[in-house]
C-alpha positions, 0 to 999 in steps of 0.5 A: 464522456468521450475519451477526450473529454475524460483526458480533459477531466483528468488535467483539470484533477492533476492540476488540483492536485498539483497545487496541493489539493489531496488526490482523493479530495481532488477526484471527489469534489471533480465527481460531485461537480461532473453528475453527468460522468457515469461509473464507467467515466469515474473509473477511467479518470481515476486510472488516468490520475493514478497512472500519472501520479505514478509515472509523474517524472517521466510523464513530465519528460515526455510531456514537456514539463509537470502540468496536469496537461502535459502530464496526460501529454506524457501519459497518451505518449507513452502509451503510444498514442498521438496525443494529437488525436485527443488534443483537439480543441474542440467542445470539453476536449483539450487545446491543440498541441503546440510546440510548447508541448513537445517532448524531453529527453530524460535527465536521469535514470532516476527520472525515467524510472519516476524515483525521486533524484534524492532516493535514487542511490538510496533505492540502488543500493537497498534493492541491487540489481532488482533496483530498475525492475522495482521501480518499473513495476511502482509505475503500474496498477497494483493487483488486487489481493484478498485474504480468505478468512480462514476462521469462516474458510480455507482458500478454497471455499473463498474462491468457490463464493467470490465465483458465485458474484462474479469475482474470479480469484485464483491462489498467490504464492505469497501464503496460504490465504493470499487470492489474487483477484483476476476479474470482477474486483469491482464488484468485491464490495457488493459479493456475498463473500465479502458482506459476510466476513469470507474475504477481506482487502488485503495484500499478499505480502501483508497476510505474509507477514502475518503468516511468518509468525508462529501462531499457537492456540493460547498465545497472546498477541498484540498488534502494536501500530494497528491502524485500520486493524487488516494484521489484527483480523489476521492474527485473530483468524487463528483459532485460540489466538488472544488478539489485541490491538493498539494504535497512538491515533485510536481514531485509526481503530474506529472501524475494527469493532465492526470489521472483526464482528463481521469477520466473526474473529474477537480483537480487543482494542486497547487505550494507551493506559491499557497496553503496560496493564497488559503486557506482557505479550507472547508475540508483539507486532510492529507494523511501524510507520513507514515511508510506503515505499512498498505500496507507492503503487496504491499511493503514489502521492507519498512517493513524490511526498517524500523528502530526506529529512522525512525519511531521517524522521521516520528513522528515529520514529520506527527506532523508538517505537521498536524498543518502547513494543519490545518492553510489552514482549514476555520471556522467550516472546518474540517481537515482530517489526514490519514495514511496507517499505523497501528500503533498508534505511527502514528494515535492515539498518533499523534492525541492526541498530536495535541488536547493537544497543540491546545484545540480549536480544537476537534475530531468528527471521529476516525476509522481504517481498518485493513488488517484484514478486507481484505483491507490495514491498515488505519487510519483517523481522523476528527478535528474541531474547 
């Protein structure tokens, strides 16, 4: 494909996912139709859609208004190109320039930092001056973070074996077993590294998180809200830590058996009738559903997804799921709450209002990672009474 027949591919895929399609459906059903794009097309079309799912607000400014073909109007400008160079008209490419087409200046800070207008205060004040920097980074590409295995090898150990398939990592500051890949992530999938449990997928900030936590042989930990089981493998790389793992939507859960197999790690995973026969715990992990404010760079749909009264919903969601873990947490355990979120409607606000309704219960550790620090947004608090 040319460069402009990819630009046109890629308006053709916005304008899906505009009308409501889910962006990876969008790009699958645009790769089954297109058996003539190679790999090479697939990922550069991929790049344009999240590039300007990401910037949508100000790509839209830039293009003239939120189309699929004035988003990539948008998107060629601010790269500083003449969109007039791609937009020829000619066979798969697309039709010229008109005056239609031309650019906008920006309505707001908000608009030119891609924050919904709504968020924008709410963005403000949680992260202060590194607000407009935040925002700056949710409208690049994220990096690529791995987490060495340390139940199979130290960091080390996982940079010499990623080296030998042609991955290059190096350390990220985040923690000890956080590799930031620096070349060859696409060929993670297929390295003997990862096919045999020395590296996983993981965020820097997510392995932090995990990393906080005083991890002792003998302890029993739950990882409440589990998911797809990433914090769980993490937990269970510790050696002598008892690991379960539990998620109101088991299905969520379907691949961790096999993950933690392969990782070489034991996570048990329990029903919901299980958890209460379990308890109590030594440390109970609340990874709480969240508005992804930190990983928008990975998601960016969810940014635009958004709204007021979701947020407000996801309030009361991570309020009720902090005090229903804090009944599975022993005497002198701690209960741990996390999200992937910055914003302080969901971590400090959250909470605070937790130690106000229960004042047996204090806080021993408050942290957060910002994308800021080259890693998604994070959140994490340790409680005990």
């Amino acid at each position: 494909m040319t460069p402009a027949a990819r630009v046109q591919a890629s308006i053709e895929i916005l304008d899906d996912i505009l009308a409501g399609a889910p962006v990876e459906k969008a790009l699958t059903g645009w790769a089954r139709r297109s058996r003539f794009a190679g790999s090479k097309d697939r990922a550069a079309v991929r790049d344009y859609v999240f590039e300007a799912l990401r910037c949508k607000r100000s790509f839209s400014a830039l293009g003239g208004a939120e189309t699929g073909r004035r988003l990539m109007i948008g998107s060629i400008r601010s790269n500083g190109i003449d969109p007039e160079t791609l937009f020829t008209g000619e066979r798969y490419t697309p039709e010229p320039l008109t005056a239609a087409d031309a650019p906008r200046a920006f309505g707001s800070d908000a608009e030119r930092c891609d924050i919904p207008e709504w968020l924008w205060p709410r963005f403000q004040t949680s992260l202060g001056d590194q607000a407009e920097a935040a925002a700056k980074v949710l409208q690049t590409r994220a990096p690529v973070h791995l987490r060495a295995n340390i139940a199979k090898t130290d960091r080390a150990g996982a940079i010499a074996a990623l080296s030998t398939d042609g991955v290059s990592a190096q350390g990220h500051p985040a923690c000890e077993t956080a590799l930031e890949v620096t070349e060859g992530a696409r060929k993670i999938a297929q390295s003997r590294a990862y096919s045999e449990g020395l590296v996983e997928l993981q965020d820097a900030a997510s392995q932090a998180v995990v990393a906080a936590l005083d991890l002792q042989p003998g302890l029993r930990v739950l990882d409440y809200c589990a998911g797809g089981g990433g914090k769980s493998l993490a937990l269970a790389a510790h050696s002598g830590v008892e690991v379960f793992a539990y998620d109101v939507n088991a299905g969520r859960m379907r691949d961790l058996p096999t993950r933690a197999k392969r990782a070489g790690v034991g996570v048990t995973c329990l029903q919901p009738e299980d958890v209460a026969r379990q308890a109590p715990f030594d440390i109970v992990l609340t990874d709480a559903p969240c508005s992804g404010s930190g990983s928008w760079r990975r998601a960016p749909a969810g940014k635009w997804a958004l709204s007021e009264e979701g947020l407000n919903a996801l309030n009361v969601l991570q309020s009720d799921i902090l005090n229903s873990a804090a009944q599975l947490v022993g005497p002198g355990g701690i209960l741990a709450y996390a999200t992937c979120s910055m914003l302080d409607d969901e971590n400090g606000e959250i909470v605070d209002g937790f130690l106000k309704l229960n004042p047996d219960w204090t806080e021993t550790l408050r942290k957060s990672w910002l994308v800021t620090h080259g890693a998604d947004g994070f959140f994490t608090s340790h409680l005990t009474r």
